[in-house]
PLY file of the C-alpha trace (Angstrom):
ply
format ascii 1.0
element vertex 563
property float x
property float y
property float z
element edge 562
property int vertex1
property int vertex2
end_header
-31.82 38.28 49.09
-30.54 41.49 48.06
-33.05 44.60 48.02
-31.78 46.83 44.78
-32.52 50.85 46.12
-29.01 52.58 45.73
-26.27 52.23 43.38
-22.83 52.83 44.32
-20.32 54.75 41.24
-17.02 56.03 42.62
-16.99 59.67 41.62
-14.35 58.93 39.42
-15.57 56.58 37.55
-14.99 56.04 33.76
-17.95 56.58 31.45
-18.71 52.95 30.72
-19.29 52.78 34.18
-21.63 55.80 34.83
-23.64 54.49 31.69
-24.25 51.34 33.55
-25.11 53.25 36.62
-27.56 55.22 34.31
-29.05 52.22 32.94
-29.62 50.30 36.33
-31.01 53.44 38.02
-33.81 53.62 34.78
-34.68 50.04 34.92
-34.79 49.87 38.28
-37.03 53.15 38.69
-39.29 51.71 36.03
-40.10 48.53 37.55
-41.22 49.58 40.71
-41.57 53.56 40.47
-39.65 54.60 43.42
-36.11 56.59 42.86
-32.84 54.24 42.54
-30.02 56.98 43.71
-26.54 56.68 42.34
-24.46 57.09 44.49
-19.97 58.21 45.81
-20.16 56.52 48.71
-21.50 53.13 49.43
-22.83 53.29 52.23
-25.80 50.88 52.35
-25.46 50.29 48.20
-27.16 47.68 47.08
-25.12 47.66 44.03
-21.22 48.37 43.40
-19.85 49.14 40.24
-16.19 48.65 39.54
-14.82 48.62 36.18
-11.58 47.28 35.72
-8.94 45.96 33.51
-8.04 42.42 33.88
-6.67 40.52 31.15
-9.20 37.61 32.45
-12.06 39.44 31.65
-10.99 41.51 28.81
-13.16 44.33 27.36
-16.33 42.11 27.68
-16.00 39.56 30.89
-17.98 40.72 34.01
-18.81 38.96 37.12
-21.70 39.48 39.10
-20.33 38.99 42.94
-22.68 39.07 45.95
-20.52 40.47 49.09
-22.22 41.34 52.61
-24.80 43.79 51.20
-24.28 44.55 48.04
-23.81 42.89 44.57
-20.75 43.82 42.77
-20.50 43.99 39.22
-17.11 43.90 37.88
-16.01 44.20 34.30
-14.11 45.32 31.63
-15.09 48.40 29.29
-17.85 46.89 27.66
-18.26 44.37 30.24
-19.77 46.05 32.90
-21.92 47.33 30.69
-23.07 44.15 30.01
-22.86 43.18 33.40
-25.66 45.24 34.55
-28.17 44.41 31.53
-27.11 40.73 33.00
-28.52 41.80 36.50
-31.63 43.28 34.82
-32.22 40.40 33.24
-32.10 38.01 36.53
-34.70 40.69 37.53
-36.85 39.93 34.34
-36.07 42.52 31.85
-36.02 41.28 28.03
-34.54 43.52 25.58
-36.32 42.17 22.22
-36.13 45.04 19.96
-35.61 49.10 20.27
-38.83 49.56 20.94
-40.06 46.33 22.64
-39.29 45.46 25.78
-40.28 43.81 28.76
-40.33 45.41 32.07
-42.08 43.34 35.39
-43.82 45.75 37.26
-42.91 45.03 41.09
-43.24 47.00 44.41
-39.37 46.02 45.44
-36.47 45.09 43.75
-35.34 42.30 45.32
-32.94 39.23 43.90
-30.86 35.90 45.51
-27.66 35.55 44.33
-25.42 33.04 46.19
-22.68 32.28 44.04
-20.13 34.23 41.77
-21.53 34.66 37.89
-18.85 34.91 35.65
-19.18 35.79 31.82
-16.89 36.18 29.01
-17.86 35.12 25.49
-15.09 32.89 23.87
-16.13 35.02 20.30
-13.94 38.44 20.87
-15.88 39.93 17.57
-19.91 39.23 16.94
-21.92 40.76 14.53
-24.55 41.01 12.31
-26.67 43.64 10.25
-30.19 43.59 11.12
-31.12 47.28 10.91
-31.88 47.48 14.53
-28.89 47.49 15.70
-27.19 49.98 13.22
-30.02 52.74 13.76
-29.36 52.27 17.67
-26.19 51.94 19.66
-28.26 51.35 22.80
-29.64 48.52 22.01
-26.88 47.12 19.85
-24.96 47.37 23.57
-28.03 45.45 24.98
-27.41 42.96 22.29
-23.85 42.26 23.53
-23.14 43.25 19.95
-19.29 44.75 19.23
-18.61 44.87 15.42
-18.08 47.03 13.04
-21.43 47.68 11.46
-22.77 49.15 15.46
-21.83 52.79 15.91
-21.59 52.09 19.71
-19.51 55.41 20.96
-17.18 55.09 23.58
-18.97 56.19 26.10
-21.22 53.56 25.85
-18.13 50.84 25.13
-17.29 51.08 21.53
-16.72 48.34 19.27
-13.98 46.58 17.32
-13.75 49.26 13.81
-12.15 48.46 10.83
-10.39 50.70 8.64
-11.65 48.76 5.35
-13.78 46.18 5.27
-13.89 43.33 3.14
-13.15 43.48 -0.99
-10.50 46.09 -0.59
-8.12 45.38 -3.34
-9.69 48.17 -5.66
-9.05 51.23 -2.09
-5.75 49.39 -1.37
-4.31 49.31 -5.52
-6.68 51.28 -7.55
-6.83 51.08 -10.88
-7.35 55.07 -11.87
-4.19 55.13 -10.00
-1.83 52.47 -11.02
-3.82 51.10 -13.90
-2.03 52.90 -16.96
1.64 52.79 -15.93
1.14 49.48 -13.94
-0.97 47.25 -16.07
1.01 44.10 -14.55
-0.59 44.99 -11.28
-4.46 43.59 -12.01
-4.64 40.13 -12.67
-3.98 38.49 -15.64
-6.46 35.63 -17.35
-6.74 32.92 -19.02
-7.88 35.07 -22.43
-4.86 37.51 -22.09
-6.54 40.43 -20.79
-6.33 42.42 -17.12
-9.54 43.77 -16.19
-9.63 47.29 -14.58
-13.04 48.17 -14.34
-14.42 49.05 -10.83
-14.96 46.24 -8.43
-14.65 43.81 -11.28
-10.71 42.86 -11.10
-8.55 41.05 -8.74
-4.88 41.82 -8.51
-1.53 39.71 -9.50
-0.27 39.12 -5.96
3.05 38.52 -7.39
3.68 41.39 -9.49
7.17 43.18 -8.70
6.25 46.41 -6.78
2.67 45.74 -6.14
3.94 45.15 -2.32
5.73 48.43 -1.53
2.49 50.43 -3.18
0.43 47.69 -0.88
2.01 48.39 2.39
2.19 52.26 2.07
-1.74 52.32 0.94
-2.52 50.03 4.05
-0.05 52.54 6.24
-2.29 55.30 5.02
-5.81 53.92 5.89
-4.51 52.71 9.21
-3.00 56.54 10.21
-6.26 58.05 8.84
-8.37 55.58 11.19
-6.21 55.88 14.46
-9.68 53.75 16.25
-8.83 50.91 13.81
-7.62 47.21 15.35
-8.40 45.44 12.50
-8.00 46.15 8.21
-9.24 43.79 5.89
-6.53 43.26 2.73
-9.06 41.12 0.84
-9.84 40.08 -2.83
-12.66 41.94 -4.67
-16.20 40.62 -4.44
-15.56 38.72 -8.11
-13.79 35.80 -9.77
-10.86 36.26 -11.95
-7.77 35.06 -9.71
-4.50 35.72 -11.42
-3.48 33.28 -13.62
0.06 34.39 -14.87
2.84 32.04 -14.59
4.26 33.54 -10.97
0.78 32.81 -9.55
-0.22 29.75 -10.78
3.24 28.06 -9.50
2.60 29.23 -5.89
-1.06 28.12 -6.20
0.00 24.73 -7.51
2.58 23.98 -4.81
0.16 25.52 -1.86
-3.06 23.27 -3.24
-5.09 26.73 -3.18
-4.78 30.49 -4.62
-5.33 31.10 -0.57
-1.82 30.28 -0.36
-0.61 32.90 -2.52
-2.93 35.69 -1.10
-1.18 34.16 2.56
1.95 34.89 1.65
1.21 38.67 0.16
-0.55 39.23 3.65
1.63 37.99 5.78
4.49 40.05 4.34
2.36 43.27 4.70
1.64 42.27 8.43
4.93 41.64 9.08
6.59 44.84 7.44
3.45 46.96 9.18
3.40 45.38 12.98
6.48 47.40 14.33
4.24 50.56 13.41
0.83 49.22 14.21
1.30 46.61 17.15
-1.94 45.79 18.38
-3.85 46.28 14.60
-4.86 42.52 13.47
-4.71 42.58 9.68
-7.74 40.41 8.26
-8.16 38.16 4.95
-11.42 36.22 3.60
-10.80 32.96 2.78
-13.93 33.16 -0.23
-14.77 32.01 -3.14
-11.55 30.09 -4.97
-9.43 31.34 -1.73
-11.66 29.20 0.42
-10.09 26.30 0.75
-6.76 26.15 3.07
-2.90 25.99 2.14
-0.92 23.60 2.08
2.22 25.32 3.43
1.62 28.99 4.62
0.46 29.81 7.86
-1.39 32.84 8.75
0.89 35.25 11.35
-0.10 35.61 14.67
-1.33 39.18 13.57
-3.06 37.97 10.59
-7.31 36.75 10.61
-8.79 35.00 8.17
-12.25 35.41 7.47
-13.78 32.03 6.07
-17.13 32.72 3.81
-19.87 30.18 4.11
-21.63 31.49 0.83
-21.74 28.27 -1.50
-22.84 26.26 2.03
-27.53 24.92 2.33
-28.69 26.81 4.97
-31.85 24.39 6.11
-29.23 21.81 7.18
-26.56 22.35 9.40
-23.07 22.21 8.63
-22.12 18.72 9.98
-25.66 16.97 9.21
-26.09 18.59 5.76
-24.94 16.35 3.05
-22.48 19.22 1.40
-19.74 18.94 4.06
-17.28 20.89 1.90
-17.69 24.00 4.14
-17.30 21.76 7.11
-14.01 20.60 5.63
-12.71 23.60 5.19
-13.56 24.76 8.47
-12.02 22.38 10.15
-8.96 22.90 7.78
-8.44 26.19 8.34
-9.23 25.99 12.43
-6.48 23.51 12.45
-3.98 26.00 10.96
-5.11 29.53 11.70
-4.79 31.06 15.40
-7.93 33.75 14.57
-10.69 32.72 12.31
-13.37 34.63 11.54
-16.73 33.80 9.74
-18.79 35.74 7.68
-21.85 33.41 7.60
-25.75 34.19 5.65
-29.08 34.45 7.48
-31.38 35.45 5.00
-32.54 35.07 1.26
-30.86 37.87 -0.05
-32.64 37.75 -3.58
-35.97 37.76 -1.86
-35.57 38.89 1.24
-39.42 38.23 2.52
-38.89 34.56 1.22
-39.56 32.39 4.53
-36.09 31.12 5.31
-35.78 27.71 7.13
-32.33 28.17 8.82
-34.11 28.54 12.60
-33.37 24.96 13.29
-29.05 24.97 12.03
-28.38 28.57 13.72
-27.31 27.13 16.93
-25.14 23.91 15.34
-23.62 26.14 13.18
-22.56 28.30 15.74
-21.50 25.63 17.85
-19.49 23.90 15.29
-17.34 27.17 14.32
-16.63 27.16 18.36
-15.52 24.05 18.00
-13.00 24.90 15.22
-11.22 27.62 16.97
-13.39 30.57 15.38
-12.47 33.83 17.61
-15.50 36.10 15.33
-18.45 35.79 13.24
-20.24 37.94 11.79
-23.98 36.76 10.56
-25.31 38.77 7.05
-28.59 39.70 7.26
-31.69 41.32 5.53
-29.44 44.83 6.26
-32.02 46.95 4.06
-32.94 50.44 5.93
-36.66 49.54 6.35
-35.74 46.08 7.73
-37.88 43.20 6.79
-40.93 40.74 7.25
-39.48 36.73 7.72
-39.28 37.29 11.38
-36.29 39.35 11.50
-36.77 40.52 14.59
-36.76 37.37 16.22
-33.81 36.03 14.00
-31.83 38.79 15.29
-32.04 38.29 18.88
-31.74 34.55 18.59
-28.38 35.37 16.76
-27.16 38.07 19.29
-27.88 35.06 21.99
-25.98 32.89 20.46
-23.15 34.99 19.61
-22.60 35.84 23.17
-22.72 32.17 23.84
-23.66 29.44 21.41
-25.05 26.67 24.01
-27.79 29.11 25.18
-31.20 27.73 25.26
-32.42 28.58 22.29
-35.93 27.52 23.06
-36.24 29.71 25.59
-35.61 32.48 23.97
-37.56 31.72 20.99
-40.83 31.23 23.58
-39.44 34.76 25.21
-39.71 36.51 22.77
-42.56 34.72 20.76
-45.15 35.21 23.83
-44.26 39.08 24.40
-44.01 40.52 21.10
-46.35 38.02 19.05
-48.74 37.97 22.66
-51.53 34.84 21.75
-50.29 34.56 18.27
-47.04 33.20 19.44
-47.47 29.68 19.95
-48.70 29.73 15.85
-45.31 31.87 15.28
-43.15 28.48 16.63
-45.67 26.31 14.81
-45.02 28.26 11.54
-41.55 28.03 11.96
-41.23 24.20 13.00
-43.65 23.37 9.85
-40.98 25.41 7.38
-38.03 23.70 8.93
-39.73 20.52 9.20
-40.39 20.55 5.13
-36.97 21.31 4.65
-35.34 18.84 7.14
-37.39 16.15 6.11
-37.62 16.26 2.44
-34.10 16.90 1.93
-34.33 20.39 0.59
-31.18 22.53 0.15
-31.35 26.03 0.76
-28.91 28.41 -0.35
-28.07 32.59 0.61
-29.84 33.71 -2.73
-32.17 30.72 -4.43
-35.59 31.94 -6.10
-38.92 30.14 -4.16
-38.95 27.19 -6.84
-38.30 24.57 -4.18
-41.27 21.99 -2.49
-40.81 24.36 0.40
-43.20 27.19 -1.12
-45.67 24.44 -3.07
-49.11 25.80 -3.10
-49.90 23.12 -0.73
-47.01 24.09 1.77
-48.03 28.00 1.20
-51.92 26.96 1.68
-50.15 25.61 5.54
-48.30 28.37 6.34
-50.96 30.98 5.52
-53.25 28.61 7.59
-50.96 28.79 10.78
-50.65 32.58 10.23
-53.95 33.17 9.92
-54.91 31.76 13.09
-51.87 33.70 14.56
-53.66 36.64 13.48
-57.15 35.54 14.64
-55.66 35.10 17.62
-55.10 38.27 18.14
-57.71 39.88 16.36
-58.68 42.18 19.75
-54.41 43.63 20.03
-53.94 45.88 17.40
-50.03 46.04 18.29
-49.39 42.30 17.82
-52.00 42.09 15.26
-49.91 44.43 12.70
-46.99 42.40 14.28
-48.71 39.66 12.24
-50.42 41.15 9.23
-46.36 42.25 8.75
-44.96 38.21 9.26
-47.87 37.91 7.08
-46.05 39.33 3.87
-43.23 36.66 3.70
-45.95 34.38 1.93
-47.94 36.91 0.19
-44.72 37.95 -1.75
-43.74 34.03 -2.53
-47.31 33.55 -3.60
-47.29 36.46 -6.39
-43.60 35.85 -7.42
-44.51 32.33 -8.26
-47.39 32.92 -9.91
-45.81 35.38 -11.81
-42.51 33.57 -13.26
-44.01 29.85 -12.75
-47.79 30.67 -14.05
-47.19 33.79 -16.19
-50.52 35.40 -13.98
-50.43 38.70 -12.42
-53.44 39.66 -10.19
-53.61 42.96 -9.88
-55.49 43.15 -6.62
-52.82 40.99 -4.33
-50.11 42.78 -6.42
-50.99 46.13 -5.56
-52.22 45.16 -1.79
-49.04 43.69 -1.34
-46.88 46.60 -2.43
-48.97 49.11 -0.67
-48.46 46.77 2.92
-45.33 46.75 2.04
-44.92 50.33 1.64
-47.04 51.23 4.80
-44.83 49.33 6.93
-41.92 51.78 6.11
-40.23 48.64 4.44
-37.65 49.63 1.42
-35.91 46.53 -0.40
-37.38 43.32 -1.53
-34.58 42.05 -3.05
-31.01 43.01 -1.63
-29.77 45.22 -4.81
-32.43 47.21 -6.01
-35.07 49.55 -5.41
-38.87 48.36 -4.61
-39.56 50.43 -7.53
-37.49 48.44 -10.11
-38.46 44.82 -7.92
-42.26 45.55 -9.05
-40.92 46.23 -12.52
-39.21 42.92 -12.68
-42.15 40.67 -11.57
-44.21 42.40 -14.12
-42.10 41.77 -16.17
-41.63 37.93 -15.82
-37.87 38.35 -14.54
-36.56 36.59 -10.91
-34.36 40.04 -10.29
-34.21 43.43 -10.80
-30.82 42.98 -10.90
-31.44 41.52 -14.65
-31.98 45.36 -15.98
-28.44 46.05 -15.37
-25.15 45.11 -16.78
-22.79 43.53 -13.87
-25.59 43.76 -10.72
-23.79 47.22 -11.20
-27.52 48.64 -10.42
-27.11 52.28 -11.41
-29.76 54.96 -12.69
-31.35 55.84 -9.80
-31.68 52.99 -7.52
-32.95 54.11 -4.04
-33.50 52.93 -0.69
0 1
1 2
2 3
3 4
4 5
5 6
6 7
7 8
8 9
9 10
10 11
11 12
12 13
13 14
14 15
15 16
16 17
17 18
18 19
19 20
20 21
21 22
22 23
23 24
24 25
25 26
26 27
27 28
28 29
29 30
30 31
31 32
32 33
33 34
34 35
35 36
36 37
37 38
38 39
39 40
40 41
41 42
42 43
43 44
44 45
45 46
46 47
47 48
48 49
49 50
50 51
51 52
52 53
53 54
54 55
55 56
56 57
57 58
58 59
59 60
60 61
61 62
62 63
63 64
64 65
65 66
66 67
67 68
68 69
69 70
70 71
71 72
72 73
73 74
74 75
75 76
76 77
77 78
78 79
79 80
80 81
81 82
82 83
83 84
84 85
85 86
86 87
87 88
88 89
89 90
90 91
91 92
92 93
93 94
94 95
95 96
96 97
97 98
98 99
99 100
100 101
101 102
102 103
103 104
104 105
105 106
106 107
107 108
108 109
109 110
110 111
111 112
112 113
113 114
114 115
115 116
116 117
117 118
118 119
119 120
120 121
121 122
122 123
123 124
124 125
125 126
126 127
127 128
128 129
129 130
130 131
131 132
132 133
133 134
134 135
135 136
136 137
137 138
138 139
139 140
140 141
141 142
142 143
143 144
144 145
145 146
146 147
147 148
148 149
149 150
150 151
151 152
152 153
153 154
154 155
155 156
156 157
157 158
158 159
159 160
160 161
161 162
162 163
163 164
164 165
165 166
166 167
167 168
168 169
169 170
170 171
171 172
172 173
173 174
174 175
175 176
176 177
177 178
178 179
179 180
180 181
181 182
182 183
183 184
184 185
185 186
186 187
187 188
188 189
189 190
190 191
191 192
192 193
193 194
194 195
195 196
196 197
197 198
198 199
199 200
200 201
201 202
202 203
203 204
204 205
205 206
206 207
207 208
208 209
209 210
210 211
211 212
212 213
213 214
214 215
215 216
216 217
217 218
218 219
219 220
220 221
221 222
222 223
223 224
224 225
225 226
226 227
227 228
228 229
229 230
230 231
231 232
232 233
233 234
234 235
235 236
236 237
237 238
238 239
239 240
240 241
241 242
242 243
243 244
244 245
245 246
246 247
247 248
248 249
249 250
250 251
251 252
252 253
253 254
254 255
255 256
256 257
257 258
258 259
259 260
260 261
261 262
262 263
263 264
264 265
265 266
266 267
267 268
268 269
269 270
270 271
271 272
272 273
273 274
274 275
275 276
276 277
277 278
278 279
279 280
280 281
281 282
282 283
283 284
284 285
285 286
286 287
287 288
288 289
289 290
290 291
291 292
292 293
293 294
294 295
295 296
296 297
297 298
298 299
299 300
300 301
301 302
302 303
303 304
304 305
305 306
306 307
307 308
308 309
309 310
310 311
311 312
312 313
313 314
314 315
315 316
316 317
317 318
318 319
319 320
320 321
321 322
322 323
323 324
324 325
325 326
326 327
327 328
328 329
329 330
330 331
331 332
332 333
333 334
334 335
335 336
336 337
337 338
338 339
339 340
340 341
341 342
342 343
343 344
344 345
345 346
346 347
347 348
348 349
349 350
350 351
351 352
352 353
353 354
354 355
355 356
356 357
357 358
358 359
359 360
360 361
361 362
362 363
363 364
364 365
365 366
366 367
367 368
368 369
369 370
370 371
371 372
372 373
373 374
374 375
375 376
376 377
377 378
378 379
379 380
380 381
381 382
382 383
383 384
384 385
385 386
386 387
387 388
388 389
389 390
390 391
391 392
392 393
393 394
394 395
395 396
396 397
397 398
398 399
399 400
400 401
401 402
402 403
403 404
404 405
405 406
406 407
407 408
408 409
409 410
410 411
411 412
412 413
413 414
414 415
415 416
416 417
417 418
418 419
419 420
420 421
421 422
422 423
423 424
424 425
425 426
426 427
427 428
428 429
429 430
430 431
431 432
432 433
433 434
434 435
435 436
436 437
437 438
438 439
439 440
440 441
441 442
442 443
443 444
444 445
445 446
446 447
447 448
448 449
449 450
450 451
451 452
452 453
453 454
454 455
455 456
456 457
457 458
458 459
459 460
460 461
461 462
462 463
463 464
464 465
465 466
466 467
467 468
468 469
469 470
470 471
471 472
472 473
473 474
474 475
475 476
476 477
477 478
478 479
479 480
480 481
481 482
482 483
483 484
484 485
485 486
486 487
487 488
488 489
489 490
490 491
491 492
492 493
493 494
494 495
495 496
496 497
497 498
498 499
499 500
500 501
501 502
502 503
503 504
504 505
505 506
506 507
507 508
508 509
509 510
510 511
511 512
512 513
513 514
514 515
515 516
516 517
517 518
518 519
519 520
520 521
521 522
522 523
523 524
524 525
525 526
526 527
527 528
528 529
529 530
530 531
531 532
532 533
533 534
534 535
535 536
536 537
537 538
538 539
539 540
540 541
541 542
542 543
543 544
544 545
545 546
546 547
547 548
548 549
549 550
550 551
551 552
552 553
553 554
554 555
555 556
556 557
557 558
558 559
559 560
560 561
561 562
């Protein structure tokens, strides 16, 4: 048993390492009030840190090591970081949110530790973007979080930046550039034409001189990021693949247009690695370039990024009976050194819209370890305000599993559940098996951005889950914290309930509609529905229209859209 009352930091220690030494000494002081001194020499140290670079452990490995006296925590720059929130957690700290977290309060610090602990996470990136974790690079650390949507500085580890991400075709060839002398450069369709207009366009891959202009644009963003490791050369966020006769052979012969968009990236990685060595250049397999090549082969320094968009959500990937994402995981983790995933977690159309995925996050996970997936990064409800289906929860389940996907989920789920929900938490996990349950059972698919039309939100299944979250709330009736905890879950069905009514029934009730948006608005929420405003959201559903979005030509959303 090892009595925790001094820290020992060599004097020279980097600053990942004096963070940790910060962090312990805080934690430590907290639980049982007395000072935790940090100290250069180790004489009677209770703790030793010693961060260290060894290709074993990488940036994020650490090992917890119990020697004579002391417990050693080794790791790389990140990792021994991580390292000591792993100690504080043996002690019983939880880190649930920014501002919730659980502390024991104990007279001595004391822990047993008879055996070497040894942690590195097989996924090298992990991300997702849950506010909470971009509006505080302290707690993203806690969340063993490294990607690039967590402005974690260096001090406190850093993270893996990109110098663009995702649907870069328009920053890497732009069309105010190259558009009027260069019209061969932007794809060419089936009707003749070569769209141009922002965002809208994809390029002709093929198109003599579009590489040379390719290369020096991705030289450029590279030297102006000198933090960058990874740049994503990837198609815009639209259809409209070229179909000119150059493009359309190499698609043919490769089974995929993935196979032409291979073969332009791989050139650019291989002309660019002599000047950038250790910068991985990144691809999304998405959309028509989903599906695998036959022939081409990513290079060792290229990633592709596989989208799960078209995939249901309330089954898992291997039990669902859609296995075409499945197939093309497995197709392109049989052929592709470093795949990354960019996988959904929410309902991005209506973001409070209960979302039965609890049950396929840790399958889903499991299978992309399976298939030789190095990253992934899950898409949340990323709007400033955050949201209402249990995000909070959703996000720390995710961050568990991204460090490691055969954590026990259950535990965590109970964790948290009990502490931030208090007596309202066992109703929380019986709200959330009912939803899954009625999906799972029933058959229902569930995609990234479906409208509540489904069984799932039936007046009879909505009259259930208000039911369990009403006695969540009762239960708690005496807590005003964990009651507003609640009264916020609470929204998810109140905004199903008044859509519904509103494009199903043709009723709006003016009480629940304005109670609903002033809630809202009183938790500091902002967006509703992932493109626009709350403003123009509360136009659309008195309007009769699913979307906001439907006021604007090409989801382009201008004219004032906030928040």
């Amino acid at each position: 048993m090892y009595s925790v009352k001094r820290i020992y930091l060599p004097a020279n220690a980097p600053a990942q390492a004096t963070y940790a030494a910060d962090e312990l000494r805080y934690y430590i002081a907290l639980m049982c009030a007395q000072p935790c001194p940090v100290q250069s020499e180790d004489t009677e140290a209770a703790v030793i840190l010693e961060q260290t670079i060894d290709e074993a452990l990488g940036e994020d490995g650490f090992q917890l090591i119990p020697e004579d006296s002391a417990i050693r925590i080794r790791g790389g720059k990140r990792g021994i970081i991580y390292g000591a929130y792993e100690l504080l957690g043996m002690l019983g700290c939880r880190f649930f949110t920014p501002e919730c977290e659980k502390i024991p309060q104990i007279s001595e610090v004391q822990i047993e530790l008879t055996h070497t602990v040894t942690q590195k996470p097989i996924l090298e990136y992990r991300e997702h973007n849950y506010t909470d974790l971009r509006r505080s690079p302290r707690f993203a650390v806690k969340s063993r979080v490294n990607g690039a949507h967590h402005p974690i500085p260096d001090k406190l580890g850093g993270n893996l930046p990109y110098a663009w991400y995702v649907h870069s075709f328009e920053a890497m060839v732009p069309p105010a550039k190259y558009g009027k002398e260069h019209p061969e450069f932007y794809a060419l369709l089936e009707d003749g034409t070569r769209p141009q207009t922002p965002a809208r366009f994809q390029l002709c891959l093929t198109a003599p001189g579009i590489l040379d202009v390719a290369e020096e644009s991705v030289r450029i963003a590279l030297k102006s990021n000198p933090r960058a490791r990874i740049i994503s050369i990837s198609q815009n966020d639209w259809f409209g693949n070229c179909q000119c006769p150059r493009c359309k052979a190499i698609d043919e012969e490769e089974g995929s247009p993935s196979g032409t968009l291979l073969r332009f990236i791989n050139e650019i990685a291989e002309r660019l690695k002599p000047e950038f060595p250790d910068v991985v250049f990144d691809t999304l397999a998405y959309t028509y370039t989903r599906s695998a090549p036959r022939i081409t082969r990513p290079r060792h320094n290229v990633c592709v990024r596989l989208c799960s968009i078209e995939a249901c959500f309330a089954h898992s990937f291997e039990t669902c009976t859609d296995r075409t994402f499945l197939r093309d995981l497995i197709a392109w983790g049989e052929v592709c050194d470093r795949v990354y995933i960019w996988d959904y977690t929410t309902c991005f159309a209506h973001y409070p819209s209960p979302h039965p995925n609890w049950h396929t996050l840790q399958p889903n996970m499991k299978a992309f370890i399976r298939n030789h997936v190095k990253g992934v990064f899950e898409q949340a409800n990323g709007a400033v305000g955050g949201g209402v289906d249990l995000n909070e929860l959703r996000a720390y389940i995710i961050t568990k599993l991204l460090w490691d996907a055969d954590t026990d989920v259950a535990r965590h789920m109970e964790e948290f559940t009990d502490f931030y929900y208090g007596a309202a938490g066992i109703h929380i996990r019986e709200y959330i098996e009912v939803l899954c349950e009625k999906a799972e059972t029933n058959m229902i698919h569930v995609g990234f951005n479906d409208n509540p039309t489904s069984d799932l939100f039936s007046e009879e299944m909505l009259d259930r889950y208000d039911a369990i979250l009403e006695k969540a709330e009762q239960a708690v009736a005496n807590d005003s914290l964990r009651r507003r905890r609640v009264q916020k879950a609470r929204l998810s069905v109140r905004w199903v309930r008044i859509k519904r009514a509103a494009m199903l029934r043709h009723e709006h009730d003016p009480a629940a509609i304005h109670a609903f948006f002033t809630d809202w608005n009183s938790f500091g929420l902002t967006r509703i529905d992932e493109w626009v405003s709350p403003q123009t959201t509360l136009r659309a559903l008195l309007d009769d229209k699913w979307r906001g979005t439907e006021y604007y030509e090409h989801w382009s959303c201008e004219g004032g859209e906030i928040l």
